[in-house]
ROGULUM-899785 format. One record per residue (C-alpha): z, y, x. Coordinates in steps of 0.25 Angstrom, whole numbers, plus 5000, padded with zeros to 4 digits. Each point is the difference from the previous one (the first is absolute). Layout:
BEGIN
ZYX;...
//
This chain:
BEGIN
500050005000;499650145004;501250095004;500150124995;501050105006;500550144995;501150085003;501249964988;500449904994;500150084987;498550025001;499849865005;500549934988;499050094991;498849965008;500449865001;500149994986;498650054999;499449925009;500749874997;500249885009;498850005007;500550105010;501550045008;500350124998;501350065010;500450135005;500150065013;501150104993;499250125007;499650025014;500349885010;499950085012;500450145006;500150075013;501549965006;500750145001;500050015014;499250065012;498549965004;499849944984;498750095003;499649995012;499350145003;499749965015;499149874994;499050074988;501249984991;500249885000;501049954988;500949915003;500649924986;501249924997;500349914986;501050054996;501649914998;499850004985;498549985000;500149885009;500349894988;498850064991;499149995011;500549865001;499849974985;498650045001;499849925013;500549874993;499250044989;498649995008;500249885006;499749914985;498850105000;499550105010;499350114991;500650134999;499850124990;500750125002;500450074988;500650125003;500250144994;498750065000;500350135010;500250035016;501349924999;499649884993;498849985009;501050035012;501149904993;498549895000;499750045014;501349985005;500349864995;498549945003;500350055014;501249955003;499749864993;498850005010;501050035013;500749884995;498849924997;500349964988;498650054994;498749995011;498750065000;499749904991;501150024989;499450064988;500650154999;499650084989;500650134994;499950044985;500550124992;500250034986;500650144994;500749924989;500849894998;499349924988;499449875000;498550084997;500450085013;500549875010;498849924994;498950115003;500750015013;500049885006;498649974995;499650135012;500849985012;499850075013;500350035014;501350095004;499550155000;500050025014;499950155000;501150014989;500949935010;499850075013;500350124992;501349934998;500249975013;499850155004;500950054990;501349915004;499550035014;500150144995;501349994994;500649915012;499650105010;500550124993;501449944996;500149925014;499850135008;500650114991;501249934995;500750005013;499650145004;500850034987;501149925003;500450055015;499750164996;500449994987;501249914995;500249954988;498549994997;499449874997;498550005000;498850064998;498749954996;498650034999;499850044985;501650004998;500350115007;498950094994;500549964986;501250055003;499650145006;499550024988;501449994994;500650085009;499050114998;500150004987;501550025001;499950115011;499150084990;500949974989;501150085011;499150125003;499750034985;500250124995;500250034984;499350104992;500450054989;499050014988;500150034986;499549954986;499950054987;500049914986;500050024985;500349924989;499050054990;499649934986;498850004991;500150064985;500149854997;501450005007;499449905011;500750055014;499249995013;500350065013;499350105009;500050055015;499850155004;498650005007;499750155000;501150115001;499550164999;498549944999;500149935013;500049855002;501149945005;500049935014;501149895003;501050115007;499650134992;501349994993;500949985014;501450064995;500950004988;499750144998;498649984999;500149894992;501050064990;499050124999;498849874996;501049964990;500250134992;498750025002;499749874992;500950024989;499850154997;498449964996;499449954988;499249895002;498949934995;498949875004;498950075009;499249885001;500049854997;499049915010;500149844999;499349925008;499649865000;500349925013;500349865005;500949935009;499549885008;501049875005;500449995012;499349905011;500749864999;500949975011;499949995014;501349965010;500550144999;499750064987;500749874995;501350055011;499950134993;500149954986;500949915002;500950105006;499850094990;500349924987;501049895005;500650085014;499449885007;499950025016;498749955006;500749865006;500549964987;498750044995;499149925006;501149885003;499950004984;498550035000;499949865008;500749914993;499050044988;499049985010;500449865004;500349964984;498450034998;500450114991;499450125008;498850035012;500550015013;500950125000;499750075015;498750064998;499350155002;498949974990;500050054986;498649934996;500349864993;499249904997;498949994990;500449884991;501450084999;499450114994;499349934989;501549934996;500550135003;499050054989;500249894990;501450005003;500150154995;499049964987;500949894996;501250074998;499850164999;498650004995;498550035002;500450165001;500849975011;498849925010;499250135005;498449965000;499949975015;501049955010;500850095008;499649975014;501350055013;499350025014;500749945012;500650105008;500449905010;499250035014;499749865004;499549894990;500649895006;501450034998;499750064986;500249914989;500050014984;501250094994;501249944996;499949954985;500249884992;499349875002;499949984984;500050134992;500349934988;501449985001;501150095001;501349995007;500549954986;499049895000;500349965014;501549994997;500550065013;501450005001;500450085013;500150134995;499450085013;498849904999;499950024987;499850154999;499350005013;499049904993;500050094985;499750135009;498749935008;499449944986;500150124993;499550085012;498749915001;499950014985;500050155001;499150015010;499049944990;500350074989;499250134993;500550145004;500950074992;499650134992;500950105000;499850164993;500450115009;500650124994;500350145005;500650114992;500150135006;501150104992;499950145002;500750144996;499050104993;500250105013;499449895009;501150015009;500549864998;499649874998;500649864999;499249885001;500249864993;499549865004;499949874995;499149884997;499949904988;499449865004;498949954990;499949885007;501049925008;499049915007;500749955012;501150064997;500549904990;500149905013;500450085011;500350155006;500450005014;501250085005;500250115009;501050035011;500350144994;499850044987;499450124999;500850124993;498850054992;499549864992;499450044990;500649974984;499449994986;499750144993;500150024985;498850054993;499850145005;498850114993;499250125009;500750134993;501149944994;501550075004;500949935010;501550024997;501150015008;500949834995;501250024996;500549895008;500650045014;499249985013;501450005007;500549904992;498949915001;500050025016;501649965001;499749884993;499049965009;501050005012;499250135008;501250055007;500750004987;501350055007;499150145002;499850024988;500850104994;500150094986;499050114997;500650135002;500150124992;498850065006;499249874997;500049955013;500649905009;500850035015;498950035010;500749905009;499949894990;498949914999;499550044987;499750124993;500049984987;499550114988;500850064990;499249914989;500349875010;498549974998;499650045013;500649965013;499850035014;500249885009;500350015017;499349905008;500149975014;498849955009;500449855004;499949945014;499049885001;500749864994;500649895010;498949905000;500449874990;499649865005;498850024991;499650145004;500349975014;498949865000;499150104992;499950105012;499949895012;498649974991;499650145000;500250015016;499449885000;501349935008;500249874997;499549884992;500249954988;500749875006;501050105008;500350104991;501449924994;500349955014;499950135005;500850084991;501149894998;500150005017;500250155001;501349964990;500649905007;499850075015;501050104991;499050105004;499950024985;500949994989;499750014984;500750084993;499749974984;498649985003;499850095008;499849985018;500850095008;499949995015;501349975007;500450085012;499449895010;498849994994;499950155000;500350005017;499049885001;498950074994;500150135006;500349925013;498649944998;499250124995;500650085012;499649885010;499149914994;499250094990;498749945001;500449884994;500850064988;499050074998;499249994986;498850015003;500149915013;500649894991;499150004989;498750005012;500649885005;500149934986;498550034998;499549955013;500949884997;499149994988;498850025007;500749865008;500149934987;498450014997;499549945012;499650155005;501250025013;500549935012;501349984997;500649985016;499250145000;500850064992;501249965007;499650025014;499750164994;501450024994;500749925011;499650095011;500550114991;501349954996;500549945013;499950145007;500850074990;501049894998;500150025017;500250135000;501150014989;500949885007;500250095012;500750124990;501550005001;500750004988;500650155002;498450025001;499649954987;501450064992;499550145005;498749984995;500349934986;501250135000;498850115001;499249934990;501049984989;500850155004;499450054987;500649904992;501349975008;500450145002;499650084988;500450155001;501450034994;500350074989;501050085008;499050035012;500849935009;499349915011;499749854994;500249955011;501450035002;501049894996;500650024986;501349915004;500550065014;499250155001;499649975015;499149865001;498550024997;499449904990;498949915006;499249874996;500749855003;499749864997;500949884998;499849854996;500150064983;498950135003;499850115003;500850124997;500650145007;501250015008;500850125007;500050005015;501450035001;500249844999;501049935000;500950124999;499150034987;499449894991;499350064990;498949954995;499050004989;498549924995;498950075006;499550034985;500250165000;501350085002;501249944997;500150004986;501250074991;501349905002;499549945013;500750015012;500950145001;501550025001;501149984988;500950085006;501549995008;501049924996;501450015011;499250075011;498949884999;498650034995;499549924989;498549964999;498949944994;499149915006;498849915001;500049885006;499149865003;500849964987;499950114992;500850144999;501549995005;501150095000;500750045013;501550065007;499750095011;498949955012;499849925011;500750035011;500449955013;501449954995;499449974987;498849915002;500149954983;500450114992;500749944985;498749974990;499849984986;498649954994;499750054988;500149894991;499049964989;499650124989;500750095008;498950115002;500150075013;499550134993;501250004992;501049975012;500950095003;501350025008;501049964989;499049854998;500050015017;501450005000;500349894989;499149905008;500550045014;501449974995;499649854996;500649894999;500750034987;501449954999;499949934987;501649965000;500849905004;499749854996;501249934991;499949895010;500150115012;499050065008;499250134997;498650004992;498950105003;498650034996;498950045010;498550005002;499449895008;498749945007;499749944984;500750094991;501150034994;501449935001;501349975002;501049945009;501249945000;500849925012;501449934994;501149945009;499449865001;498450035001;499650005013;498750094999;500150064987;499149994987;498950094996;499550014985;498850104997;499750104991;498950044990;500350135000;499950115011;501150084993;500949884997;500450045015;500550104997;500649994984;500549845003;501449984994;501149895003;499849914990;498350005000;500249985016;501049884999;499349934990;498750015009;500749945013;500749894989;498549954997;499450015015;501249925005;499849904989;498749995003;499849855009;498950065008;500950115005;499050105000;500050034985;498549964996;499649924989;498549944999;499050094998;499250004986;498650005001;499350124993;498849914996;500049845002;498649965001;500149855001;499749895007;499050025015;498649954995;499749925014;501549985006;501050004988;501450085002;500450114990;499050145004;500950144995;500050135001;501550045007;500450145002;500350045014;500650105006;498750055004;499449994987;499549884990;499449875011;499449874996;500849875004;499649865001;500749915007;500450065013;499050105000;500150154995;498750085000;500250144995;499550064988;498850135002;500750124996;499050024989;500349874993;501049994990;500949885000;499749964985;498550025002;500049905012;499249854996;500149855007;498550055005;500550115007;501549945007;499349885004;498950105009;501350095003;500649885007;499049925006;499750145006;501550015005;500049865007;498850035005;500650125007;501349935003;499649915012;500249855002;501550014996;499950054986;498849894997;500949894999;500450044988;498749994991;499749865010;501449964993;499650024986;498849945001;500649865007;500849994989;499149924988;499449885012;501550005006;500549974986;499149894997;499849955013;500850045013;498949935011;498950114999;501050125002;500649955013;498449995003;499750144996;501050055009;499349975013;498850064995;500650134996;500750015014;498649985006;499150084992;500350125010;499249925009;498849984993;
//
């Protein structure tokens, strides 16, 4: 039988079930081989020469497939149709070959096939070919690429700069983008602006709201109105006027669906309706991939196929009707530069059945599977037709005019499946108008403008009464008429929005930077370097990834560069069609590279801090609101404040060290509540600091005969904006003295290394007991009775340390393969996925009760894989368990093939 190998088993099992039991179908669980992370992997002194290594886990799958060829020697290689699936082929024909497990004469064949149906796997097998040979060196070129960069660059960042972790090719340029973004963010000014609305009605009572265009026969520009004396001059102006409909003009107009999905646009969406980050995105996407329910989801093509069109069509007929099938196809153009790495959009393999009819369970798979269906359908469907209308509202003197807008859809079309989202929603969206007549009047509504804009939660605090000369305060931020029909709003001009994980994919593809099977990876590497963290959903660079970036643009800017990176990416393609030597491309950038990379390892690290220190003066030291120098240390008056790095990051120190130990991040000034003095308490200044662990509270400095002055963290929910000598002084005077112990001995309270607790040390313990506290202020509000009665149930307590067994949050069952309970626990570092004597952390954009069997099972085979030998033997155990119960001689034989399979 014909051995057919693919890269999982979940996929595996769906193609063998097609294919039947003509054919062995194993996976190799991903690539087989990669370049060992160490020196002369590529070897620039001998044309690049790649030197590969199976990897430990891999070892047994290459084994299965070996044994599997000796009952037939054909091979079919069946996996994902893109650069790494023909990489993953590659790789495992070659290295069956250096064993000899397949000759010359071994029939080696490769197929592909977008979809996984039986019509799909049937076609494809019927058309086999060779490897793509082009495809694959322009693999090889980029993971040379990538090995170069991140072998060369990584240790240049670790001895100038410590506390960075890596750097990569496209990596670190994904994150210069962030940081820039947050440095223009910084360096934004507001500007003030202001509008003017009226709530006017019709003489049939229907109300409609209108914006001041023209003011004293002018039109109105965005900042005309730049003040509230202005604007309270536009809204008198407005109210003292008689008005009436100048003009009515509607027009038709149409709106078309969007293109179906490609690997981004489906990111995007995702992120947008269901807050999914791109990992969990495409980890969902595949598994609807490999259960035959979508097309291959990493793709930069938006055409799909013919035959998917037609259902598409007759899909749309059969349930929303003839009106709904426009009379020609709607034909998307590949935007993707090089055909061979584009494929078909992302869309369903039968467009007949809904996520109701497929009767998906996981909930993420489900809506992920509902958004492409009605996606694809849309992209079929007729356009909608909409009526634009436009009503101008004008005094009889000309000297004002509002204008109203709106629009009615006379025929959903598309819309009935499918709008897609937005990442802002614009302010001025357009809302249904009443029935409105050329010459008619336009009255002031008696309803309140104010009211109506309290209600909708714009600065609602700032709204305030109308005063007796109709007018709100000038420094609210509303002026509101005497008749509370027309209101003056303030705006402020805002700064560009921190990039989302689906805004942030969205720009990579317009600098062209990246690909579509990267742009996860990349985006969840920057996150777990800590370069970046998320912040709701939002990315927001960390101070280390700030100091690596500017570190790179100030040394290595050509290859952060934009444009450099996206040059690459295309010659790269031109690699991919056959149309470039790739060991040219290479040798070109090697030359390059190598001499900068030589250059920068002879700076010092005092050199590269005084460089990174003059490029980011404008954002460490912003001027002072006092005049004084921003330099000078806030803390002690007399050390100036300069650029340092630690293991944690960057951040900016006094010179005066380590008589002064001020510190702050290196994003802007120290903010309001940071680190400054409290004030004296018996002749002993009291401070507030900021530490490695976060802010502190301090009596007197460092001296000579004081090396440790007394310190305090701030405990949990204490705000170090809110501190001040009285809270100083509370926690400097910890431990509390509870009272004394009926059995002897004194209680106290106190903050330690995990929290809250207290303490008690009778006549017969020899170390004391401990018992902790929910509460941060049940330190300090603990009576006698609450304390005692805690210590009574730690010491009772057979364990001695006062834990009981922790409850699951979600029990999933059984493991699939390996049996042995799977939860979900919660850790002291957030929810985790146990299994036998494995935890494998949860991504900090999954929720505990969202988490499936599919996805722990992946979680922990990911974790032993990372583990090393030692946390192996776990899974081993578990699955030795059903042979040892039946039969204990083939387990005591297994084990000498497990000890020797590092061998092999």
């Amino acid at each position: 039988m014909p051995v057919v190998v693919v890269e999982s088993p979940a996929k595996a099992k769906t193609i063998n079930k097609y294919l039947g039991s003509d054919y062995v179908v194993l996976a190799s669980y991903g690539h087989v081989r990669d370049l060992p992370p160490k020196d002369g992997s590529v070897d620039t002194e001998n044309d690049f020469e790649m030197k590969w290594e199976v990897g430990y886990d891999s070892r047994k799958h290459v084994k299965a497939i070996a044994d599997a060829l000796k009952n037939d020697n054909s091979l079919i290689l069946a996996t994902d149709p893109d650069r790494e699936g023909e990489a993953i082929s590659w790789h495992l024909e070659e290295t069956l070959r250096k064993r000899k497990i397949i000759t010359k004469d071994t029939p080696v064949s490769r197929v592909v096939f977008n979809a996984i149906t039986k019509a799909a796997v049937t076609e494809a097998m019927k058309n086999p070919r060779e490897v793509d040979a082009p495809l694959v060196e322009a693999y090889l070129a980029r993971r040379a690429l990538d090995y170069l960069v991140g072998f060369n660059l990584s240790p240049v960042l670790w001895r100038k700069l410590p506390g960075a972790k890596s750097a990569g090719r496209v990596q670190s340029v994904c994150l210069r983008v962030i940081v820039e973004r947050e440095m223009e963010i910084e360096a934004f000014n507001p500007r003030e602006y202001w509008s003017v609305k009226a709530l006017l009605t019709t003489p049939r009572g229907q109300e409609y709201e209108a914006r001041l265009t023209t003011l004293s026969g002018k039109k109105l520009d965005k900042f005309d109105l730049a003040n509230a004396t202005q604007a309270e001059m536009a809204v008198q102006a407005v109210s003292s006027r008689a008005l009436h409909i100048a003009s009515v003009e509607a027009k038709p107009g149409t709106r078309n669906p969007s293109a179906p999905f490609m690997t981004s646009t489906l990111q995007q969406e995702a992120s947008r309706k269901f807050g999914m980050g791109a990992r969990q995105a495409m980890s969902t996407a595949q598994r609807l991939y490999e259960a035959g329910h979508i097309t291959y989801m990493r793709t930069d093509g938006i055409d799909m196929a013919p035959e998917a069109v037609t259902a598409a069509r007759d899909a749309i007929k059969d349930r929303y009707g003839d009106k709904y099938v426009p009379s020609s196809p709607r034909i998307y153009k590949n935007k993707a530069k090089n055909a061979q790495e584009a494929h078909e959009c992302i869309r369903p393999t039968d467009m007949t059945k809904d996520a109701a009819a497929l009767k998906i369970s996981e909930g993420d798979q489900r809506k992920l599977y509902d958004l492409i269906w009605k996606r694809t359908l849309a992209c079929q469907m007729e356009a909608a037709r909409l009526e634009r209308t436009t009503v101008d509202i004008a005094s009889k003197d000309g000297e004002v005019t509002l204008r109203a807008t709106g629009q009615v859809v006379l025929f959903d079309g598309f819309l009935r499946v499918y709008e897609e989202g937005r990442d802002d929603v614009a302010d001025d969206d357009e809302g249904r108008l009443p029935q409105i007549t050329e010459g008619e009047t336009a009255a002031f509504a008696k309803s309140s403008l104010g009211a109506q804009f309290a209600k909708a939660g714009e600065k609602s605090d700032d709204v305030i009464e109308a005063s007796a000369s109709g007018a709100m305060s000038r420094s609210s931020a509303a002026i509101l008429a005497g008749n509370e029909a027309v209101l003056g709003l303030q705006h402020h001009t805002q700064p560009p929005p921190r990039y989302t994980e689906a805004t942030l994919v969205k720009r990579m593809e317009e600098l062209g930077i990246g690909r579509p099977s990267t742009y996860a990876s990349i985006v969840t590497t920057i996150q777990d370097r800590e370069y970046v963290r998320k912040d709701g959903n939002r990315l927001i660079p960390e101070d280390k990834g700030r100091i690596v970036t500017i570190f790179l643009l100030n040394f290595f800017q050509k290859y952060v560069g934009y444009e450099f990176t996206a040059n690459l990416e295309a010659e790269l393609d031109h690699v991919s069609a056959g149309e470039a030597d790739w060991k040219e491309l290479l040798a070109r950038f090697w030359t390059d590279f190598s001499a900068a990379i030589g250059e920068t390892s002879e700076l010092r690290i005092s050199e590269v801090l005084d460089v990174l220190d003059d490029a980011l003066a404008p954002t460490l030291y912003p001027p002072r609101e006092d005049g004084s120098d921003p330099r000078a240390c806030p803390l002690c008056g007399d050390g100036r404040l300069h650029l340092k790095t630690s293991k944690s990051g960057g951040f900016v120190g006094c010179g005066n060290y380590p008589e002064c130990r001020y510190t702050r991040p290196i994003g802007g000034d120290a903010a309001e509540g940071q680190d400054r003095i409290l004030g004296e308490d018996n002749g002993d200044e009291i401070s507030l600091r900021t530490g490695r662990f976060g802010p502190y509270v301090q009596r007197g400095q460092v001296t000579e005969d004081v090396k440790k002055p007394p310190r305090a963290s701030l405990p949990k929910g204490w705000q170090a904006e809110a501190m001040d000598l009285e809270k100083a002084l509370i926690l400097l005077s910890l431990p509390r003295e509870i009272g004394e112990h009926p059995e002897g001995g004194m209680i106290s309270s106190n903050f330690g290394r995990f929290g809250p607790y207290i303490f008690h040390k009778g006549p017969e313990d020899a170390k004391g007991v401990y018992a902790n506290l929910k509460d941060p202020d049940d330190v300090f509000a603990i009576g006698m009775n609450r304390a005692v009665e805690l210590l009574a149930e730690k010491r009772a307590n057979p364990g001695g340390r006062g834990r009981t067994a922790a409850k699951p949050l979600k029990e999933l069952g059984e493991h699939p393969e390996n049996g042995g309970p799977v939860n979900v626990m919660e850790g002291r570092y957030g929810p985790y996925i146990k299994w036998d004597k494995i935890n494998a952390t949860l991504p900090k954009e999954t929720a505990p009760e969202d988490v499936t069997m599919d996805m722990a099972v992946a979680l922990v085979a990911e974790k032993a894989a990372k583990s090393g030998k030692g946390r192996k033997a776990a899974p081993k155990k578990a699955t030795a368990k059903k042979p040892a119960a039946k039969k204990k001689a083939p387990a005591k034989k297994a084990a000498p093939k497990a000890k020797t399979a590092p061998k092999a």
